[in-house]
KOLKOL-156664 format. One line per 10 residues: number of its first residue (from 1); their letters; for each residue x, y, z of C-alpha. Coordinates in steps of 0.001 Angstrom, whole numbers, padded with zeros to 6 digits. Layout:
% KOLKOL-156664
NUM = a = X,Y,Z ~ ...;
***
This chain:
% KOLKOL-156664
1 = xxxxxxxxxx = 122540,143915,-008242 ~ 120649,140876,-007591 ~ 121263,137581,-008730 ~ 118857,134611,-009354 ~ 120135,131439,-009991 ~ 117874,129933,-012978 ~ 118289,126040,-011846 ~ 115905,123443,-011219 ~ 116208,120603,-009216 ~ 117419,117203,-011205;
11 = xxxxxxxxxx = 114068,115871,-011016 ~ 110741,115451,-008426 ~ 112454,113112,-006895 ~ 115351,115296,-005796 ~ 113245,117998,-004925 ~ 110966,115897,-002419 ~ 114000,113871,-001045 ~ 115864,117239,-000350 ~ 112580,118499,001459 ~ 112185,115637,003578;
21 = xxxxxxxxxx = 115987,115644,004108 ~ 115473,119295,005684 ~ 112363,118108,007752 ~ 113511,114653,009237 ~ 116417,115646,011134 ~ 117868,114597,014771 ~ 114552,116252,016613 ~ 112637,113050,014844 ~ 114982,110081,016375 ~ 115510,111884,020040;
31 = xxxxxxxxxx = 113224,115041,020364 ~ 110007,113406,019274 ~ 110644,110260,021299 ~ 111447,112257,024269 ~ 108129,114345,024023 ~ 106540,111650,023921 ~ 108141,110103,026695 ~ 107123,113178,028589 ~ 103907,114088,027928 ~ 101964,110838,028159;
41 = xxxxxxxxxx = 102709,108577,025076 ~ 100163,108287,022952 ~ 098457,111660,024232 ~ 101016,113545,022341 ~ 100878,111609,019036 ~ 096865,112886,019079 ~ 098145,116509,019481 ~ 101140,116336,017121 ~ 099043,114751,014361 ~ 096194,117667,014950;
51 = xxxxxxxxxx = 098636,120168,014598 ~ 100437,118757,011146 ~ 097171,119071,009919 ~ 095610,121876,010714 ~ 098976,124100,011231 ~ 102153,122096,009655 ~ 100745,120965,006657 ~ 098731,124400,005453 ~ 101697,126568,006395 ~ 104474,123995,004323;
61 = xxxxxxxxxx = 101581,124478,001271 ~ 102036,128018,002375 ~ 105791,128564,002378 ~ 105890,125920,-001117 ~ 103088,128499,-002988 ~ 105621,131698,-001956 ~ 109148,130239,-003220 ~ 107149,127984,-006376 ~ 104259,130293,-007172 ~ 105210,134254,-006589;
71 = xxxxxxxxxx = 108691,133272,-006319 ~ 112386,133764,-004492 ~ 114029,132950,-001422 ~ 112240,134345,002165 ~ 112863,137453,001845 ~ 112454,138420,-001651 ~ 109430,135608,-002103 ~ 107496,138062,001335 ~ 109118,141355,-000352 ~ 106612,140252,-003415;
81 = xxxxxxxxxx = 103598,139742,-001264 ~ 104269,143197,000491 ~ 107854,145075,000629 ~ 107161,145649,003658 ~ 107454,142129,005052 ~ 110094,141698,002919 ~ 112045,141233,006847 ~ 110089,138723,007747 ~ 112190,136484,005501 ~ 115203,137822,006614;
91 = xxxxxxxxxx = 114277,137221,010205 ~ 113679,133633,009426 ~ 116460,132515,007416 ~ 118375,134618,010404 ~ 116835,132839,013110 ~ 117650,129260,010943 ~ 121307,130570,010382 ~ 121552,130964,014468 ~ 120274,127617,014988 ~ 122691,126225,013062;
101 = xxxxxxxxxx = 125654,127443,014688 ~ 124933,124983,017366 ~ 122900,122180,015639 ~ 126501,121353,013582 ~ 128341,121489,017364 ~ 125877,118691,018139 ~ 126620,116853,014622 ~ 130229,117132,015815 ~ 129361,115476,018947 ~ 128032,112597,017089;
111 = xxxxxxxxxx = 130856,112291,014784 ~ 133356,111906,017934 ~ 130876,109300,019202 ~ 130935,108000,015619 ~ 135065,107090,016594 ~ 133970,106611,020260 ~ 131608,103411,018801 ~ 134631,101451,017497 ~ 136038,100366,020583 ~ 133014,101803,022768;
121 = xxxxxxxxxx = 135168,104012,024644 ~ 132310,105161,026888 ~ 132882,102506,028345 ~ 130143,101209,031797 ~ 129597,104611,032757 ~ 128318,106951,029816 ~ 127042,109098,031569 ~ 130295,110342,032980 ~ 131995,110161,029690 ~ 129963,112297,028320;
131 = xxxxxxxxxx = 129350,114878,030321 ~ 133080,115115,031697 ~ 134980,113232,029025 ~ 133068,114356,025703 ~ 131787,117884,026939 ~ 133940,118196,030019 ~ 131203,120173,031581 ~ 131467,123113,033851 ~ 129675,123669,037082 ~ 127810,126625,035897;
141 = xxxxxxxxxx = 127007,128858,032852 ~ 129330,131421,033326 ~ 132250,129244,033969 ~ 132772,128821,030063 ~ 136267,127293,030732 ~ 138678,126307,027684 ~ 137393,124872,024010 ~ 137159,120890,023247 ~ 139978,120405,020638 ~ 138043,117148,019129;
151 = xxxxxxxxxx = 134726,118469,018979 ~ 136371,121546,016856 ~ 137958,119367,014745 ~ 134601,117855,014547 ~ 132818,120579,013664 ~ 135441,121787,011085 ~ 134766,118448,009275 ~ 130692,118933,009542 ~ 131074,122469,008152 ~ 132930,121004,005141;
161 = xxxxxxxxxx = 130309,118463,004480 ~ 127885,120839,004550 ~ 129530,124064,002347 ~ 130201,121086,000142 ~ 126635,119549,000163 ~ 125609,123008,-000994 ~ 128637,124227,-003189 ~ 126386,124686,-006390 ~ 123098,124387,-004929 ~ 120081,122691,-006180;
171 = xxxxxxxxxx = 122785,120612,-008359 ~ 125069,119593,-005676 ~ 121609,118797,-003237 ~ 119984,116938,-005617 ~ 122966,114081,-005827 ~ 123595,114278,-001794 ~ 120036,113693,-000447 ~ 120034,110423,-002668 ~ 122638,108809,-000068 ~ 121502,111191,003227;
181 = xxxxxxxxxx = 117981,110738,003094 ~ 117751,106930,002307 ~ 120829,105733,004214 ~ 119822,106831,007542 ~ 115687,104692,006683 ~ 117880,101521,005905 ~ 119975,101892,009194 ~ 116328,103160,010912 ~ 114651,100232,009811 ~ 117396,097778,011045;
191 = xxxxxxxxxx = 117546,099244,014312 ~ 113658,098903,015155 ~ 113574,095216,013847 ~ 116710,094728,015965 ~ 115034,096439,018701 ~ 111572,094873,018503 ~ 113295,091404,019281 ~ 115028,092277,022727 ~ 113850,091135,025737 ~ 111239,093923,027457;
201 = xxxxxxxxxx = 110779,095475,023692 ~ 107067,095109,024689 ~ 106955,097185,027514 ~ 108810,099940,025907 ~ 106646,100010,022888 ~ 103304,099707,025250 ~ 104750,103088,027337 ~ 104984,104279,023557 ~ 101779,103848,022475 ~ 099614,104037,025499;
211 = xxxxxxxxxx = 098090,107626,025961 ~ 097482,109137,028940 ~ 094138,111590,027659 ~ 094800,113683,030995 ~ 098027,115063,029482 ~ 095783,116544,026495 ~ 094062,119072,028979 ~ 098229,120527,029562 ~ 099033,123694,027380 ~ 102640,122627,027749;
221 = xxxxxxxxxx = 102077,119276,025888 ~ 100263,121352,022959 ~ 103147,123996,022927 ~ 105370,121031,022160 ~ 103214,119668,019376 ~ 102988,122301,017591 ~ 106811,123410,018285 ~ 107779,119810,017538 ~ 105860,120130,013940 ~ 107122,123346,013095;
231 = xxxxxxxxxx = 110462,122928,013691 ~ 110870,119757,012511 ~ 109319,120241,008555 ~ 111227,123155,009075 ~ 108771,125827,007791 ~ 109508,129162,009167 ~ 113170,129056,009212 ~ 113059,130470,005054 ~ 113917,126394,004104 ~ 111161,125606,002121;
241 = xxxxxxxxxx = 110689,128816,000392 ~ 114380,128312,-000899 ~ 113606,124741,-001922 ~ 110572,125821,-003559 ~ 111834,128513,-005526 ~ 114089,125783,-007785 ~ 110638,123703,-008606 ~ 109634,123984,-012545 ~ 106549,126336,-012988 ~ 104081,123403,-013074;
251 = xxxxxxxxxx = 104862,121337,-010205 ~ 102672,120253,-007977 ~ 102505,121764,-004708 ~ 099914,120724,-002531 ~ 100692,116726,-003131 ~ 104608,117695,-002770 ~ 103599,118468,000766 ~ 101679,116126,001704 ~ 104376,113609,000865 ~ 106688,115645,002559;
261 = xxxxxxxxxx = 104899,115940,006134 ~ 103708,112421,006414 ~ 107476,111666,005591 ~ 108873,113459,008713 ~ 105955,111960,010664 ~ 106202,108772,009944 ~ 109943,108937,010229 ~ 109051,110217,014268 ~ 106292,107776,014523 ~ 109148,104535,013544;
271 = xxxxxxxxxx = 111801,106275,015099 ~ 110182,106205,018208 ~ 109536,101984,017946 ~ 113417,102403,017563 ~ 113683,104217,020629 ~ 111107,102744,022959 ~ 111717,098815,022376 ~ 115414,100211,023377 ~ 114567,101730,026355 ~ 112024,098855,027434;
281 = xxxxxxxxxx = 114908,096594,027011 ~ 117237,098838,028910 ~ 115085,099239,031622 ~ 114693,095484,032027 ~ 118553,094766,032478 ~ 118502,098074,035458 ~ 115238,096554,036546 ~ 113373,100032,036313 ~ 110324,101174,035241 ~ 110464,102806,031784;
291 = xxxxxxxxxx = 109267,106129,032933 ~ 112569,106101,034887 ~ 115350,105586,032272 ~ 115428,108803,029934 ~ 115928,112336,030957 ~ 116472,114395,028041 ~ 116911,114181,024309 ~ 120834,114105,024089 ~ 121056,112119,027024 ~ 118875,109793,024947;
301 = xxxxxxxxxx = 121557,110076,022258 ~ 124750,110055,024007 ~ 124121,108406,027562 ~ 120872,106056,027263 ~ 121554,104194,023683 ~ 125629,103888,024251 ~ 124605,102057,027783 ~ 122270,100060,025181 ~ 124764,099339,023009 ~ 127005,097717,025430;
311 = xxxxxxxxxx = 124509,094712,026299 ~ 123828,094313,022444 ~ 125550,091569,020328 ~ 127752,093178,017393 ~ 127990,096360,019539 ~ 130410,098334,017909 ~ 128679,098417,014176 ~ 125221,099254,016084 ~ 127207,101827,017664 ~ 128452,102799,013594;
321 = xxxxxxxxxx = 125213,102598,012873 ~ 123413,104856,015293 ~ 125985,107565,014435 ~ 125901,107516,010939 ~ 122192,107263,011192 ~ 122170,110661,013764 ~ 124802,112389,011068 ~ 122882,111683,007570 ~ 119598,112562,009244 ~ 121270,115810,010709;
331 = xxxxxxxxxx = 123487,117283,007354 ~ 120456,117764,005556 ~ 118747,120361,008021 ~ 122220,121816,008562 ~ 122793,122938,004707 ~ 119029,123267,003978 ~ 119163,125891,006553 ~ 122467,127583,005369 ~ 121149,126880,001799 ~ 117735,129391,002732;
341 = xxxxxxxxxx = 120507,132279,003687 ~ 123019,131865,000613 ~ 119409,132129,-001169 ~ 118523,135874,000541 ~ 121907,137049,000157 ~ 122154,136178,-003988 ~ 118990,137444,-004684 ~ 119257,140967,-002193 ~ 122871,141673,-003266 ~ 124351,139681,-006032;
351 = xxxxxxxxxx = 127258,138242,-004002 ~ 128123,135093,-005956 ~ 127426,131562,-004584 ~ 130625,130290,-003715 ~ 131715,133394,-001611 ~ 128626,133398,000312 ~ 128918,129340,000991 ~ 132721,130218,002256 ~ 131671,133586,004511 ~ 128726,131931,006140;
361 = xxxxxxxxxx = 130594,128604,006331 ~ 133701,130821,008304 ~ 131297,133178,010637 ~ 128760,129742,011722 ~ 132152,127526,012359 ~ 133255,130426,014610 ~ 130305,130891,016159 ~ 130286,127264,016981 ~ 133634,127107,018522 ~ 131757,128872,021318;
371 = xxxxxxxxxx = 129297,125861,022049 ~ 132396,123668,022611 ~ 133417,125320,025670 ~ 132954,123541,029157 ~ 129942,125786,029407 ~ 129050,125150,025993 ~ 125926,122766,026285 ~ 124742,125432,029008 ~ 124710,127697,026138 ~ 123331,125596,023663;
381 = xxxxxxxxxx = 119891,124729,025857 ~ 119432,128313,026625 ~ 119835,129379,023180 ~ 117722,126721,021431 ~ 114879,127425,023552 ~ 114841,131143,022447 ~ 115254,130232,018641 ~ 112886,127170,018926 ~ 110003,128702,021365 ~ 109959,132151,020288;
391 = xxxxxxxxxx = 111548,133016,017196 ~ 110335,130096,015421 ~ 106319,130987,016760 ~ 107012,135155,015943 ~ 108180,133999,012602 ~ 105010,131692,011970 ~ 102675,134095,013658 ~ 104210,137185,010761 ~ 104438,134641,007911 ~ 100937,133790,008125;
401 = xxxxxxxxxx = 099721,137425,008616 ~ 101725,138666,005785 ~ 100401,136131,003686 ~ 096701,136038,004872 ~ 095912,139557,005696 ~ 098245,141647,002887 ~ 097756,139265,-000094 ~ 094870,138193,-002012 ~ 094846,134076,-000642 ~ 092172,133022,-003122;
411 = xxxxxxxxxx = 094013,134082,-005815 ~ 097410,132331,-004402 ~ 094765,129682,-003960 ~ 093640,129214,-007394 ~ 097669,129507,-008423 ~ 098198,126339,-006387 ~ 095272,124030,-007504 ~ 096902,124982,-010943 ~ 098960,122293,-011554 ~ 097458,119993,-008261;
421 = xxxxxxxxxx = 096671,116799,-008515 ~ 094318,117349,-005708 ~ 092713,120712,-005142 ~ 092747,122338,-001607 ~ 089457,123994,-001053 ~ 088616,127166,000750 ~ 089781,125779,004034 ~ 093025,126630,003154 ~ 092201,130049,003172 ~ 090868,130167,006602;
431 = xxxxxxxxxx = 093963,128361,008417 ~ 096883,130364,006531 ~ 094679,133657,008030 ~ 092622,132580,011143 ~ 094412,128760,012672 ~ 097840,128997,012182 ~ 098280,132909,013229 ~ 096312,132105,016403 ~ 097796,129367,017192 ~ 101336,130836,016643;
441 = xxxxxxxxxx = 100642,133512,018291 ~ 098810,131812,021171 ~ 102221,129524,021661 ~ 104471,132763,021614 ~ 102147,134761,024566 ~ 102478,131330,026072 ~ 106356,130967,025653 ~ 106623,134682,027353 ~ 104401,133710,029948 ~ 106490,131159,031315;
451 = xxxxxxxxxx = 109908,133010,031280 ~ 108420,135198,032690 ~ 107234,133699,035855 ~ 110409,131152,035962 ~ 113972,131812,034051 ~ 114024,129101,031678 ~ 116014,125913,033048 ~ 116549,127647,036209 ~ 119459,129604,034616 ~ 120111,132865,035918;
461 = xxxxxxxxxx = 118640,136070,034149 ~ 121158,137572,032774 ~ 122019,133837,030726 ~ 118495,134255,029376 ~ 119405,137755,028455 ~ 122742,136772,026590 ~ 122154,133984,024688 ~ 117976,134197,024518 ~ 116891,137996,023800 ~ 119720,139603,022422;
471 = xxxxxxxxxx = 119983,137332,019746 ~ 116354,137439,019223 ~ 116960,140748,019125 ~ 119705,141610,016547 ~ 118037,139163,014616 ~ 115265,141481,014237 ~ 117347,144351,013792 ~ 119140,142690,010972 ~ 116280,141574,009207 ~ 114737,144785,009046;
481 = xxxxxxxxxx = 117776,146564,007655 ~ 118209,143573,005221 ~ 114570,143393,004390 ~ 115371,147233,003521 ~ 117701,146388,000871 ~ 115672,143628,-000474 ~ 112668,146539,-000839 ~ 115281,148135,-002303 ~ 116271,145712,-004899 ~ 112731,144295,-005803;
491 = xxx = 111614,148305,-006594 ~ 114611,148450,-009072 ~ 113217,145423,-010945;
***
């Protein structure tokens, strides 16, 4: 028996601060800057702002129209366009679920640094701390070793924030986003005027901003603009759908996400002033180039800005204040994405909210205990980059098709401009069925490619098989037997 929880966010408000609150997450403030950083500066801002627009942005209009417009969580909302695809849903809110067994390990990470930051315990050498203090890292993948006791008490205390955040849904959201979404601007916004005024700011920004066109001829820099979009307004993980499906019957959709993608872009686009002036600074004092000084996203995090820190006046509250900042932006993508499974399982088999919260809360903490092995950032990479590069493109690639080629898009079309304050015109149609399947599809062949020729990160092949394909896999296998049941359920009314 299926249950469908009739509740509407508080207000507009709530609803668009709750969305951005799932988009803007810890890939804006280290994996954005470190793409950047990567693929020639300003080269990848062109590509990631061509593919918000004409991939992001349609698909977010796309995944508001199913949960707003026709209705339901992933699964059920695709099981109304065609019970057939009704596992398409269920493979994204599975492949969401998976990624946030290990996204709350690294919120744990930063709430240890958040106690690290009072006396800054890393110390001249974080590096060392963190890989052999913090993760005390193994010399290899398969020597998993024994678990962190403070980052499990760390991620007990994330997984209570975030059953919490969620205990009544739409109700309990609606009040949390009001702190998590605008804290971590206000503490954003302090750290890039703080930043902007350090010695060698300038040359960080001007590394920033400067492109370098050659990189826009490199498939690899467009694989992570479009991967860098999609994952972080966090369409095709089931998230929006949700979110969607607790709108009021004439809300807007089309400006709703709008707002909502320039949000998480221009929460990248400052974050990275935040970052660079930081790093121009830093690289000053080691008298470096910039190019030099960064060589990963959580390095950025937990080695790079903690060596900051140290030369900074007041060091231990902008060491507060980076941590807090990297925990409020990171809770909301954590329950948005356990908030898009509780959704499927309420509306497939009637299992009441707060028992759903608890058992998903239980199986992802345990999961997670995992990731805080010696081996457990080994782990992490190998599984993100699965998730992230393929199951992320498959379930964009489906999504799209489902909607585009087995459902009448002019008439969703016509649903949309309803209530719109500004009308999307036939172009919409041809991205949701020509742009965004190609181009998801395009990224995936190229994601197989590549492991193909090299094991990813030089791990060995059967690491890629263990924490990459068979997840991939019994998440498919799931969501077709759950997608089966939500048939099931949507036939019997």
């Amino acid at each position: 028996m299926a249950l469908r929880e009739k509740v509407y966010w508080d207000s507009r408000t709530a609803f668009v601060l709750a969305a951005i609150g799932s988009a803007i997450g810890l890939g804006n403030i280290w994996r954005f800057p470190f793409i950047c950083y990567k693929y020639g500066g300003g080269a990848f801002l062109v590509a990631y702002l061509v593919a918000l627009f004409v991939a992001g942005i349609p698909l977010l209009i796309l995944e508001f129209a199913l949960g707003q417009r026709i209705g339901g969580s992933a699964p059920v909302a695709l099981g109304k366009v065609n019970k057939n695809f009704a596992w398409v849903g269920w493979l994204a809110i599975l492949v969401g679920f998976i990624i946030t067994t290990y996204y709350a390990v690294i919120m744990s990470w930063s709430a240890n640094y958040l106690v690290h930051s009072l006396t800054l315990a890393w110390g001249d050498d974080p590096r060392t701390f963190f890989y052999q203090k913090v993760l005390r890292l193994s010399d290899g993948i398969f020597h998993i070793g024994s678990v962190s006791l403070p980052l499990i008490l760390g991620l007990l205390v994330c997984w209570v924030w975030i059953i919490l955040s969620i205990w009544k849904g739409a109700r309990t959201v609606s009040k949390v986003v009001y702190v998590t979404v605008t804290l971590p601007w206000a503490i954003l916004i302090i750290l890039v005027i703080g930043g902007l005024t350090l010695p060698g700011a300038g040359e960080g920004v001007k590394y920033y901003l400067t492109p370098n066109w050659r990189q826009l001829l490199s498939p690899e820099l467009w694989q992570a603009a479009f991967t860098q979009v999609f994952f972080s307004l966090s369409v095709g993980f089931g998230v929006m759908i949700a979110y969607a499906s607790f709108l009021p019957p004439n809300s807007d959709v089309v400006n709703n996400a709008f707002i909502i993608g320039l949000a998480d872009a221009s929460t990248a686009f400052v974050g990275g002033f935040a970052v660079f002036s930081a790093l121009g600074y830093y690289a000053q004092l080691q008298g470096v180039p910039v190019e030099d000084v960064m060589k990963s996203g959580p390095e950025l995090a937990f080695v790079t800005y903690p060596a900051i820190i140290n030369h900074l006046p007041l060091a231990p509250l902008v060491g507060v204040l980076f941590f807090v900042m990297l925990l409020t932006l990171a809770i909301d993508s954590a329950f948005s994405l356990v908030e898009a499974v509780v959704a499927g399982f309420m509306e497939t088999f009637g299992v009441p909210r707060t028992k759903t919260n608890i058992i998903l809360g239980a199986l992802a903490f345990v999961i997670g205990i995992f990731y805080t092995t010696q081996a457990g950032l080994y782990w992490l990479d190998v599984v993100d980059h699965y998730m992230t590069f393929f199951g992320l493109f498959a379930v964009a690639f489906l999504e799209s098709l489902a909607v585009g080629w087995f459902y009448d898009t002019e008439a969703l079309r016509r649903k949309i401009n309803e209530y719109s304050l500004v009308d999307i015109g036939g172009w919409w149609n041809v991205t949701v069925k020509f742009v965004v399947p190609l181009a998801a599809f395009v990224l995936l062949v190229i994601s197989v490619i590549s492991v193909i020729k090299a094991p990813y990160g030089e791990y060995p092949r059967t690491a890629e098989l263990i924490g990459g394909w068979i997840p991939l896999a019994l998440a498919l296998v799931a969501g077709i037997l759950l997608g089966k049941a939500t048939a099931r359920t949507l036939s019997q009314g």
